[in-house]
py3Dmol code that shows the C-alpha trace and the ligand (Angstrom):
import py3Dmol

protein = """\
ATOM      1  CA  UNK A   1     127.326  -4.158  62.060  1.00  0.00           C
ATOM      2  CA  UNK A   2     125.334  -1.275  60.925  1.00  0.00           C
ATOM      3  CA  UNK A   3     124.496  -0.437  56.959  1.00  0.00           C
ATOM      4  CA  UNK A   4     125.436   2.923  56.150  1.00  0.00           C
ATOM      5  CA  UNK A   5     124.793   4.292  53.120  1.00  0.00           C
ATOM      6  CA  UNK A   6     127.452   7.184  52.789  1.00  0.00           C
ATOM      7  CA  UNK A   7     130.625   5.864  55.224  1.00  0.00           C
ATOM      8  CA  UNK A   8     131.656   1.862  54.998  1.00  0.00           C
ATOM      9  CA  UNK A   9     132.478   0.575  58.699  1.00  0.00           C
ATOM     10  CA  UNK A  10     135.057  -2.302  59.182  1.00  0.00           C
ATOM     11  CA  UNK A  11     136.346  -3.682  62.196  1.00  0.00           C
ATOM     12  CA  UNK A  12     139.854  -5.571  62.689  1.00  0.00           C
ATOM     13  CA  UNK A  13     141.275  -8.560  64.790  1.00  0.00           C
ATOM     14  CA  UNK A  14     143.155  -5.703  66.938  1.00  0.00           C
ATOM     15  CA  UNK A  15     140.313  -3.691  68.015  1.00  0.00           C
ATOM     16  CA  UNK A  16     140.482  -1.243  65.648  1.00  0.00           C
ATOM     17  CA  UNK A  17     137.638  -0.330  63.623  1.00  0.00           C
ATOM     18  CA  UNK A  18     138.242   1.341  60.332  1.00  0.00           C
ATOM     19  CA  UNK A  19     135.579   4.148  59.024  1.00  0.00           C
ATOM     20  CA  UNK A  20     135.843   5.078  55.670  1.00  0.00           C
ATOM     21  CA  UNK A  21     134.514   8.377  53.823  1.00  0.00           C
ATOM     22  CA  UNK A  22     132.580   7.011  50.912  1.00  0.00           C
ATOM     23  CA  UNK A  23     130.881   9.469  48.184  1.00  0.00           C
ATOM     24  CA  UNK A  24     134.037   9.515  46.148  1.00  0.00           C
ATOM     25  CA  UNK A  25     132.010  10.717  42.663  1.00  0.00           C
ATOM     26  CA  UNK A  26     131.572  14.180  45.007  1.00  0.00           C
ATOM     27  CA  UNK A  27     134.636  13.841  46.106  1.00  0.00           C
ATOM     28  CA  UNK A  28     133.697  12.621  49.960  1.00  0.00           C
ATOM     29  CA  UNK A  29     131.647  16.041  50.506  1.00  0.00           C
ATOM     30  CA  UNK A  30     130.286  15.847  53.957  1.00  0.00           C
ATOM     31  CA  UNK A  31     126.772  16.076  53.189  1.00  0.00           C
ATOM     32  CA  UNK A  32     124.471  15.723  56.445  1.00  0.00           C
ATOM     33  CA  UNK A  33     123.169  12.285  56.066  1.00  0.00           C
ATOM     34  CA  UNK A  34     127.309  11.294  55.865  1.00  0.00           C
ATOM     35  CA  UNK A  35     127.538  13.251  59.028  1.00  0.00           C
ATOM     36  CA  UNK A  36     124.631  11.555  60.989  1.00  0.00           C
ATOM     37  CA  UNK A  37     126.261   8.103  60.069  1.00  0.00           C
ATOM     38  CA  UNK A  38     129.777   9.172  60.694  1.00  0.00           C
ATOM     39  CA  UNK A  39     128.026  10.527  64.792  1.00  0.00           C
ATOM     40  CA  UNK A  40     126.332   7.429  64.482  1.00  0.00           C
ATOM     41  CA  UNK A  41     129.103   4.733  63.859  1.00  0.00           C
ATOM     42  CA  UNK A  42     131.324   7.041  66.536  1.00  0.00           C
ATOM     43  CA  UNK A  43     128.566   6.001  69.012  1.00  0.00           C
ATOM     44  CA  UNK A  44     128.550   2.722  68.364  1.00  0.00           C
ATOM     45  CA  UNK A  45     132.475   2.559  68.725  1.00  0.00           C
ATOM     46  CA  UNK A  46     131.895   4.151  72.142  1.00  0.00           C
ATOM     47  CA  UNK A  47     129.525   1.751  73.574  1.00  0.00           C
ATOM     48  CA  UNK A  48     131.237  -1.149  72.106  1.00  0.00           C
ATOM     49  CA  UNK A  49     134.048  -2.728  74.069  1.00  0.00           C
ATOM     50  CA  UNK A  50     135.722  -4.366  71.461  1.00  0.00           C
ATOM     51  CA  UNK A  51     136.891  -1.326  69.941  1.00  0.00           C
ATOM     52  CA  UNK A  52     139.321   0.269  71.402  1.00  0.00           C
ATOM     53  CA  UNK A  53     140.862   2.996  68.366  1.00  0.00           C
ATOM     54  CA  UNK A  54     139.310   3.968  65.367  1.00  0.00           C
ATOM     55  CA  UNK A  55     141.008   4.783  61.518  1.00  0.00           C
ATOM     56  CA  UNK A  56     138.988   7.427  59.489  1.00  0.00           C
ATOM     57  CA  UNK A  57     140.262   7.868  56.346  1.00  0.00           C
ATOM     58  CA  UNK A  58     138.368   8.916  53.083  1.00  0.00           C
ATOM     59  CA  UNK A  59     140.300   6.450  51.187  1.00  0.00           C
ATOM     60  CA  UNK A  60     143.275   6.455  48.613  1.00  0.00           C
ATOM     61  CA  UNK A  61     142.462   9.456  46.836  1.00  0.00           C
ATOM     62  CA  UNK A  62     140.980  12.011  48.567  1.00  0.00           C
ATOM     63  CA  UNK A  63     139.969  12.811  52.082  1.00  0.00           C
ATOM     64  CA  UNK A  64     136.805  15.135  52.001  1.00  0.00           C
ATOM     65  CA  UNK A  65     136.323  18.063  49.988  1.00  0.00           C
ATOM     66  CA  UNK A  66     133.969  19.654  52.943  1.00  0.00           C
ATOM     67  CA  UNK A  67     130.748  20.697  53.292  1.00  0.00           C
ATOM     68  CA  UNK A  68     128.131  19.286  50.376  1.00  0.00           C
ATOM     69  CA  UNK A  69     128.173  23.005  49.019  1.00  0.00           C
ATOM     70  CA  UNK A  70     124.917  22.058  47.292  1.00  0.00           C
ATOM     71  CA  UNK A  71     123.221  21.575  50.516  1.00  0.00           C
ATOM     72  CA  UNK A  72     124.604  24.482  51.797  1.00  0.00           C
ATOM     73  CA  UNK A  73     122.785  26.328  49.084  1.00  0.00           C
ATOM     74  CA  UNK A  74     119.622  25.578  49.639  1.00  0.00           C
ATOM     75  CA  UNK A  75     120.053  27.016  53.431  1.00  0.00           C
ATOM     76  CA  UNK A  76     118.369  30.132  54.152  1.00  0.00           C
ATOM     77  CA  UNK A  77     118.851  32.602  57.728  1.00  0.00           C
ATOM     78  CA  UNK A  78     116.201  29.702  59.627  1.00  0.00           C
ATOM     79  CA  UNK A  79     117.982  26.813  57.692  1.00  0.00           C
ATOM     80  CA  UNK A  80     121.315  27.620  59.004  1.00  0.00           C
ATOM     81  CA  UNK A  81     120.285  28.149  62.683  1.00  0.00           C
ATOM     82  CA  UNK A  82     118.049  25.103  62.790  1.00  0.00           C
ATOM     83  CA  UNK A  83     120.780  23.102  60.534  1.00  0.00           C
ATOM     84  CA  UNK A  84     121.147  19.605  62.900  1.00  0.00           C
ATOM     85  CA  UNK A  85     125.089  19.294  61.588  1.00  0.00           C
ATOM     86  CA  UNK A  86     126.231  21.149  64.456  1.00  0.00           C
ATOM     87  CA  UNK A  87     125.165  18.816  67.134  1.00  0.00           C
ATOM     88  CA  UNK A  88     126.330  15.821  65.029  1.00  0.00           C
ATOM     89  CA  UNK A  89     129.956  17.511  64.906  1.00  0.00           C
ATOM     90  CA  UNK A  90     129.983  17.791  68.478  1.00  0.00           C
ATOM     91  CA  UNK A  91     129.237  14.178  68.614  1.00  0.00           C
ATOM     92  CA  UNK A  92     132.065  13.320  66.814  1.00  0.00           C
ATOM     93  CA  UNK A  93     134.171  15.980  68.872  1.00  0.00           C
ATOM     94  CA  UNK A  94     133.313  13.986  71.684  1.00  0.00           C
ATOM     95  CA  UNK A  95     134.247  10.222  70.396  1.00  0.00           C
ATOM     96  CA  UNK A  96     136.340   9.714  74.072  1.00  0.00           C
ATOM     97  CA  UNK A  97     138.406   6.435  72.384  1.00  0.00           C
ATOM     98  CA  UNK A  98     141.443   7.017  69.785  1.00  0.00           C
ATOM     99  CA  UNK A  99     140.502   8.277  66.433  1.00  0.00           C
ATOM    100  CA  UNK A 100     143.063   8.342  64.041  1.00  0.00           C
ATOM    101  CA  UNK A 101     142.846  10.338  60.714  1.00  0.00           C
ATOM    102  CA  UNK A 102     144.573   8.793  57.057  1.00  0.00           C
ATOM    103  CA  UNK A 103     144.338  11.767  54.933  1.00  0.00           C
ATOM    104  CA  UNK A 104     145.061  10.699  51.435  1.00  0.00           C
ATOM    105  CA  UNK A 105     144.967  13.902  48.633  1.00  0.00           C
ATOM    106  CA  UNK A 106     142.018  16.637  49.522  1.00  0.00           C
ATOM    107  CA  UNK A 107     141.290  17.653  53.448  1.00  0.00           C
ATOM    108  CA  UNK A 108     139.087  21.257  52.368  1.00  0.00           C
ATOM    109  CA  UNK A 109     136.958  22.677  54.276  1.00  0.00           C
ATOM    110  CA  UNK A 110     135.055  20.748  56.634  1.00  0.00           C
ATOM    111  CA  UNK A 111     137.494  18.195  55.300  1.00  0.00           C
ATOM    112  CA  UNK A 112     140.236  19.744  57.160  1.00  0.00           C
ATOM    113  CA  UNK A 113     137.828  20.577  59.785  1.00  0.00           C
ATOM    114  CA  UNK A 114     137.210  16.548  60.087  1.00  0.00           C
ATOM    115  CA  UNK A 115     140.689  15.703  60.246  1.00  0.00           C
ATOM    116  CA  UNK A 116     141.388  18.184  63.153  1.00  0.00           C
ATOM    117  CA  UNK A 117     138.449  15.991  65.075  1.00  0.00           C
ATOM    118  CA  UNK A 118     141.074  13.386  65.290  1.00  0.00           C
ATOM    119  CA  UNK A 119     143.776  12.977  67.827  1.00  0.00           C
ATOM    120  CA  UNK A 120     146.686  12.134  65.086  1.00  0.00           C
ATOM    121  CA  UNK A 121     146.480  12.970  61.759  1.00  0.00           C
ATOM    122  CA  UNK A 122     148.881  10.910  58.884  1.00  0.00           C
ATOM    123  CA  UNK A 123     148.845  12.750  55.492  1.00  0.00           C
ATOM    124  CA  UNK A 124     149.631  10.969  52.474  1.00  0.00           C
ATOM    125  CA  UNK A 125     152.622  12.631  50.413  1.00  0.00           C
ATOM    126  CA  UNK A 126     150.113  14.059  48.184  1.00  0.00           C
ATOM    127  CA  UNK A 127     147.613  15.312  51.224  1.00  0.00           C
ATOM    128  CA  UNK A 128     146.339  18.948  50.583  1.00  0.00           C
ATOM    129  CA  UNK A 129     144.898  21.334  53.798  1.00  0.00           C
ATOM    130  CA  UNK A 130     142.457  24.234  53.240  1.00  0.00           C
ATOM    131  CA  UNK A 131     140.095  26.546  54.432  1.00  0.00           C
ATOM    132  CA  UNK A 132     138.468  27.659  51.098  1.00  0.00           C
ATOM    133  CA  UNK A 133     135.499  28.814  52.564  1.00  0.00           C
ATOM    134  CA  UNK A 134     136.054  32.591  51.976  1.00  0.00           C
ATOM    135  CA  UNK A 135     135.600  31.908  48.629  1.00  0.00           C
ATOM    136  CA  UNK A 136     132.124  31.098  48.875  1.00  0.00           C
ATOM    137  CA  UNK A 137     131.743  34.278  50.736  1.00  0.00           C
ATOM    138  CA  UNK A 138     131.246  32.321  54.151  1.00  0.00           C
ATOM    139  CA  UNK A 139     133.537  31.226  57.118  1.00  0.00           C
ATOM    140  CA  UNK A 140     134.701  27.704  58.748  1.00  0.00           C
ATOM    141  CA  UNK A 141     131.789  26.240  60.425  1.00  0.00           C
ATOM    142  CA  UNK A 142     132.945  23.317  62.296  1.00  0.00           C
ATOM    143  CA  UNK A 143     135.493  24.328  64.355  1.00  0.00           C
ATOM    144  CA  UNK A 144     138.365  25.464  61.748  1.00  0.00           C
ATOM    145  CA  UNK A 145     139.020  28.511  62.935  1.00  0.00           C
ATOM    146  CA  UNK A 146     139.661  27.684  66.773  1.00  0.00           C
ATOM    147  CA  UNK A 147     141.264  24.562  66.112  1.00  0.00           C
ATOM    148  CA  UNK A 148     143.098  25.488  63.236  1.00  0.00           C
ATOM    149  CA  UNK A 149     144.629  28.530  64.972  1.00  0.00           C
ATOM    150  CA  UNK A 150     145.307  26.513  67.964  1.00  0.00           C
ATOM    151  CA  UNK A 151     147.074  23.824  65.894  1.00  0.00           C
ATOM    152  CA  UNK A 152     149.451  25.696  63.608  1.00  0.00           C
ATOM    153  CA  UNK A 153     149.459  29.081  64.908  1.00  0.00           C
ATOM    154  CA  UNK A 154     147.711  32.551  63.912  1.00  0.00           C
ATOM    155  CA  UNK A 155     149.975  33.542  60.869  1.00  0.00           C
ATOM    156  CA  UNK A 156     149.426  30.011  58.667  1.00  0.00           C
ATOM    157  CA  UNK A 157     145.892  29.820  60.205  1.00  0.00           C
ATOM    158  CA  UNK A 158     145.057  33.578  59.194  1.00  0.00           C
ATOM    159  CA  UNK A 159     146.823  32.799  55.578  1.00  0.00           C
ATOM    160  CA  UNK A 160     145.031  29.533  55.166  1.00  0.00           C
ATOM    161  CA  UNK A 161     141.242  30.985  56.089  1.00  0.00           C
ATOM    162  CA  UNK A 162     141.738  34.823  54.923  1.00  0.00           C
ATOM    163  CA  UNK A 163     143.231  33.742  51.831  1.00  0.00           C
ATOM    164  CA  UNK A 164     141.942  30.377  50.892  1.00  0.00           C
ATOM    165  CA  UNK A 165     145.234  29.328  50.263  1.00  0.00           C
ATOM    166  CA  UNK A 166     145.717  25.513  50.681  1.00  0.00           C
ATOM    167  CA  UNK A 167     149.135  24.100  52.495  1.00  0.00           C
ATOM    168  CA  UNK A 168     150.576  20.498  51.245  1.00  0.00           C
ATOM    169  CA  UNK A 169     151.987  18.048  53.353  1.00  0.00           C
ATOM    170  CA  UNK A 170     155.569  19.385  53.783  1.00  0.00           C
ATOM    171  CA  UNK A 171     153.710  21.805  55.664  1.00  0.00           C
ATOM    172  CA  UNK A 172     151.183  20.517  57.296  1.00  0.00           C
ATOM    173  CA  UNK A 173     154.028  18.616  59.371  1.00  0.00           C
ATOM    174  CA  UNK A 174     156.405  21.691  59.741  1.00  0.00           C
ATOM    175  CA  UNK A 175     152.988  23.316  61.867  1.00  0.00           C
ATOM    176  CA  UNK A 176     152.292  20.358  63.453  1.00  0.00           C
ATOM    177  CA  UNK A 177     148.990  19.742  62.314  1.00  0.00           C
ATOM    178  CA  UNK A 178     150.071  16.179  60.929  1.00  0.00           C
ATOM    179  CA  UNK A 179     151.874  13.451  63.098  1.00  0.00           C
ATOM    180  CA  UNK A 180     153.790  12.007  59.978  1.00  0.00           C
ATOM    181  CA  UNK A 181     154.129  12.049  55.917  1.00  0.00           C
ATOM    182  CA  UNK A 182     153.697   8.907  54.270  1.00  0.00           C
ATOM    183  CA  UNK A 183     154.059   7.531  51.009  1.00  0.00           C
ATOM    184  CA  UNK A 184     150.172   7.760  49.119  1.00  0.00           C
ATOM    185  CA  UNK A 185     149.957   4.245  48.844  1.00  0.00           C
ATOM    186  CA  UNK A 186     151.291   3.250  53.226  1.00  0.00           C
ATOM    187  CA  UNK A 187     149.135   5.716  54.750  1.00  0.00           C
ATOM    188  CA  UNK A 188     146.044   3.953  55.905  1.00  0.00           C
ATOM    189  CA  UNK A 189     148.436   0.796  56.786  1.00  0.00           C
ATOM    190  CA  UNK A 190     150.677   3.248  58.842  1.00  0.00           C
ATOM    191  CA  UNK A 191     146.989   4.718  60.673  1.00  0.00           C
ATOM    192  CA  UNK A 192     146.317   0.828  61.275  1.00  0.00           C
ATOM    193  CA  UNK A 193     149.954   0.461  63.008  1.00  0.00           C
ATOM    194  CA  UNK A 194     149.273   2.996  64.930  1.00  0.00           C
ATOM    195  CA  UNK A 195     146.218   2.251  66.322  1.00  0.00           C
ATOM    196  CA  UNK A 196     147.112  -1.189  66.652  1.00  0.00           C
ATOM    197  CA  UNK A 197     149.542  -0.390  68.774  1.00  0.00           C
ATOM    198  CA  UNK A 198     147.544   2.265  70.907  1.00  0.00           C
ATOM    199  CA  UNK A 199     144.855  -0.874  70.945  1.00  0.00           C
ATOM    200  CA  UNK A 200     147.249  -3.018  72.849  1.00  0.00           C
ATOM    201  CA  UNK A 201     147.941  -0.366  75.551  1.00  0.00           C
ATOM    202  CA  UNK A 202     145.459   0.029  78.726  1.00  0.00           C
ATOM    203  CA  UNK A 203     142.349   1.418  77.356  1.00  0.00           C
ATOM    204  CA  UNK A 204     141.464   3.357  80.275  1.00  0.00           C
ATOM    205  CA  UNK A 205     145.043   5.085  80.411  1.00  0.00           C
ATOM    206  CA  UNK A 206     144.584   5.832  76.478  1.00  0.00           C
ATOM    207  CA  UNK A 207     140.709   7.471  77.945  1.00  0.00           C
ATOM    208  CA  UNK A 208     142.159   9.629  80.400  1.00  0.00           C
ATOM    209  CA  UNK A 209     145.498  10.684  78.294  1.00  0.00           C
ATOM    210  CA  UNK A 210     143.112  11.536  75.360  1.00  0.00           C
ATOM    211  CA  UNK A 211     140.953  13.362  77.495  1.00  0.00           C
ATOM    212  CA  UNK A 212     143.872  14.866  79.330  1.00  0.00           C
ATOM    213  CA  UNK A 213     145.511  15.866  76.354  1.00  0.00           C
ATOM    214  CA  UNK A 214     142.327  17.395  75.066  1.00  0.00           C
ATOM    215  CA  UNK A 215     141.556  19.878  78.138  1.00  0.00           C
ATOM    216  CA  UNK A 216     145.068  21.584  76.946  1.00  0.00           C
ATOM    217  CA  UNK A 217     143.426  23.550  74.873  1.00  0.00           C
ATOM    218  CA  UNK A 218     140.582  24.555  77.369  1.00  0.00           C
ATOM    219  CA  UNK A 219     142.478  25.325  80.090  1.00  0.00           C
ATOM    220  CA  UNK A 220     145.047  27.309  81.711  1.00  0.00           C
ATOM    221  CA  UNK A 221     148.150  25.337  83.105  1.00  0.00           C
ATOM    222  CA  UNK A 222     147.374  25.047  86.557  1.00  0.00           C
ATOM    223  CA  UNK A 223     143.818  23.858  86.070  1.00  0.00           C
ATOM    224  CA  UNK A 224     145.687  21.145  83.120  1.00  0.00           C
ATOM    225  CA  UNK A 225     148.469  20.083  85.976  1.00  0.00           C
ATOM    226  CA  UNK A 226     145.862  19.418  88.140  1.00  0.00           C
ATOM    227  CA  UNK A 227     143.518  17.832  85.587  1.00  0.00           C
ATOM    228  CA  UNK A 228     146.370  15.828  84.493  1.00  0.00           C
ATOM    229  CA  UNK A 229     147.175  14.904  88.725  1.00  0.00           C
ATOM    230  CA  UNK A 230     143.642  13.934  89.155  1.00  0.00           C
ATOM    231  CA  UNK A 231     143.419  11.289  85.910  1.00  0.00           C
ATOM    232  CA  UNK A 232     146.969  10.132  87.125  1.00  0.00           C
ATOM    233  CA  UNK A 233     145.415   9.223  90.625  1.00  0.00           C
ATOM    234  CA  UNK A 234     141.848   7.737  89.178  1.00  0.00           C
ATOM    235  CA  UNK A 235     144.468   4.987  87.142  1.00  0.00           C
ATOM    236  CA  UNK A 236     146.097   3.691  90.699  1.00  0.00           C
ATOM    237  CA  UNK A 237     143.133   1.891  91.270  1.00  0.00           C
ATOM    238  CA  UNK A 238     142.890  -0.225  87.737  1.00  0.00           C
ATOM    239  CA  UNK A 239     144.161  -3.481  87.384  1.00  0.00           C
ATOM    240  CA  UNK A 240     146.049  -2.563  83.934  1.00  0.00           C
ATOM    241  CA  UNK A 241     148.057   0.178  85.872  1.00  0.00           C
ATOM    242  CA  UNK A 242     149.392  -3.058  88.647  1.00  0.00           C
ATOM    243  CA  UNK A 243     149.662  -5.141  85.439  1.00  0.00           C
ATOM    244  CA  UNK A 244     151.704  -2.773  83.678  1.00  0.00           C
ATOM    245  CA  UNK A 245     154.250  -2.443  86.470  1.00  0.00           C
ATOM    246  CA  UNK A 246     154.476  -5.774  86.935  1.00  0.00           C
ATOM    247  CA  UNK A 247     155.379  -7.082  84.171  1.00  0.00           C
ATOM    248  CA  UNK A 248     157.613  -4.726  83.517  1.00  0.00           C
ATOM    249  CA  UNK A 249     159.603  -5.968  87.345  1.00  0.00           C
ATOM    250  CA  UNK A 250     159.102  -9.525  85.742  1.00  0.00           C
ATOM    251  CA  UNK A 251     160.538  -8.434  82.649  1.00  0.00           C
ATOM    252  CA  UNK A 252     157.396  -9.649  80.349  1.00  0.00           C
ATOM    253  CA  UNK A 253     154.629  -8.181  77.883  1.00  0.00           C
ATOM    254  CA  UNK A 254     151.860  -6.631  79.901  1.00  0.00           C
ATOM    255  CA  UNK A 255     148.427  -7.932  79.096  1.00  0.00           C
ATOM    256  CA  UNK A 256     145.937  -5.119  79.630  1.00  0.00           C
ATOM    257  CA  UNK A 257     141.960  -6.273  80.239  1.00  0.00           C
ATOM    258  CA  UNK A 258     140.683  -2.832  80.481  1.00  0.00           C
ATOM    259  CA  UNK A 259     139.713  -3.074  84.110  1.00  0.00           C
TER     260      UNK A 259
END
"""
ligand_1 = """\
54
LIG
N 130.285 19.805 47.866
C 129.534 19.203 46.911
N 130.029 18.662 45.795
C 131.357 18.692 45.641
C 132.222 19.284 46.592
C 131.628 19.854 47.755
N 132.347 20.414 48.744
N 133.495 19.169 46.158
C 133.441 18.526 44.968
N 132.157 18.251 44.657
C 131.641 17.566 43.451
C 131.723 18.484 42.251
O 130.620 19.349 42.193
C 131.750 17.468 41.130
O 130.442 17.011 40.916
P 129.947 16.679 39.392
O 130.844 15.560 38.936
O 128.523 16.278 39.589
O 130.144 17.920 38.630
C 132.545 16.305 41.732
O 132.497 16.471 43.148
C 133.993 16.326 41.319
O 134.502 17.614 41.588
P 135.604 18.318 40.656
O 135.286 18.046 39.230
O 135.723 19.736 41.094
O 136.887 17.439 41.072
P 138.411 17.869 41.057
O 139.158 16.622 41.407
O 138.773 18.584 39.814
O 138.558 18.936 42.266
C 138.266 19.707 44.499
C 138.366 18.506 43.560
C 139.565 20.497 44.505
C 138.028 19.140 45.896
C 137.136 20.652 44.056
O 135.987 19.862 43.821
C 136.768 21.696 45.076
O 137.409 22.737 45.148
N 135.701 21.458 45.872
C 135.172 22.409 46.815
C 136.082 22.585 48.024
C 135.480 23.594 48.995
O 135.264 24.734 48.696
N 135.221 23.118 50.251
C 134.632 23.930 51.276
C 133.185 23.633 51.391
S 132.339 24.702 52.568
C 132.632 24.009 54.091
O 133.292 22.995 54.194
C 131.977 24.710 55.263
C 132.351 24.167 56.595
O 133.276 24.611 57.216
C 131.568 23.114 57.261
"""
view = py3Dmol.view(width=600, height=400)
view.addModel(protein, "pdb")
view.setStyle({"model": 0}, {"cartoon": {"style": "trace"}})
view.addModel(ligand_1, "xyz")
view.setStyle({"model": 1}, {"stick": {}})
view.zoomTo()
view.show()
């Protein structure tokens, strides 16, 4: 496996690799070089076969605090529109397998902006959400205000970025932008659970559900229904989708191979 220098990449018997976050003394602050390994190790999952859902969590105590605001200072008019960040978000927006966020304490910024690049978030009891850019005198820059918005609807979003106000976890579930509340201490064992059990599952139905699921927000119904119809026909010719049925007529576990 890969060194990295500002993440720490582990991988588990049940295909699940585990990515975590780690520049705790600045509080997991995205800085660049984190984002290039955190693109990077998202490739890697891709290619690899063995790993079939991914955990990103920024460990027990806090989640990212955003952009490196440092680095951000020293950008000028050419720094920001040659800034490379941009295409490594988009490489992380386009991980195609399972990615599954534990937020434990601070998601800020392009913290929460992270956490919305996963497909289910689980927020520690003590998980905080913001958009606290407007206090710098700037705006979300990787992707918070259309996914935000998109996720918990215009009032909250429109509070959350206008304001800079921060939401806890009792509301991040109420809008729907977290799958669950856990206790502080359960909440990267209950994102290993769940990918565990997404792992065991056919990984090219999880592929085309994900990426199903995804075009929701791209599209307009009818082009999602028949999205959604054409994925549904591509998985009649796998051997998971026989496999699944099967065993289900024999009354037994499936066993999916991925093929
Ligand atoms: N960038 C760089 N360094 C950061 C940082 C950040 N986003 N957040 C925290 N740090 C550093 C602090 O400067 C401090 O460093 P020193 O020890 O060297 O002084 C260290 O982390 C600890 O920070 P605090 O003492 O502030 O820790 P705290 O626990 O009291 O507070 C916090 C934590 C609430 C997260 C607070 O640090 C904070 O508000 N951070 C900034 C949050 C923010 O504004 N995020 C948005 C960034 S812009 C962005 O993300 C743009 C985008 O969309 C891509």
């Amino acid at each position: 496996m890969a060194e990295y220098e500002d993440i720490v990449v582990e991988g588990t018997a049940e295909h699940v690799l585990q990515i975590t976050l780690d520049r705790p003394k600045a509080r997991n602050a995205l800085r660049t070089n984190l984002l290039r390994e955190l693109a990077e190790a998202l490739d890697a999952a891709a290619a690899d076969e063995g790993v079939r859902a991914v955990v990103l969590t920024g460990g027990e105590k806090v989640f990212a605090a955003g952009a490196d605001i440092g680095e951000l200072a020293e950008l000028d008019l050419k720094g920001v529109v040659e800034d490379t960040r941009p295409g490594y978000w988009q490489r992380i927006a386009q991980f195609p397998k399972p990615l599954i966020a534990a937020v434990n304490g601070y998601a800020l910024g392009g913290g929460c902006e992270l956490a919305m690049h996963a497909d289910i978030i689980i927020a520690a009891d003590n998980a905080q959400f913001g958009q606290p850019e407007i206090n710098l005198g700037i705006i979300p820059g990787a992707g918070g205000t259309q996914r935000l918005i998109r996720t918990v609807g215009k009032s909250l979003a429109m509070k959350m970025v206008l304001a800079g106000e921060w939401i806890d976890a009792r509301t991040a579930l109420a809008s729907g932008l977290v799958a669950e509340i856990t206790p502080r201490e359960a909440t990267i064992e209950r994102a290993h659970d769940l990918a565990g059990k997404i792992a065991a599952k056919s990984p090219m139905a999880v592929r085309q559900a994900k990426d199903v699921l995804l075009k929701a927000f791209d599209t307009d119904l009818t082009a999602g229904l028949r999205l959604e119809r054409q994925a549904f026909t591509i998985l009649a010719a796998t051997e998971d989708r026989q496999e699944g049925l099967s065993a289900f007529m024999d009354k037994r576990k499936p066993e999916f191979k991925g093929r």
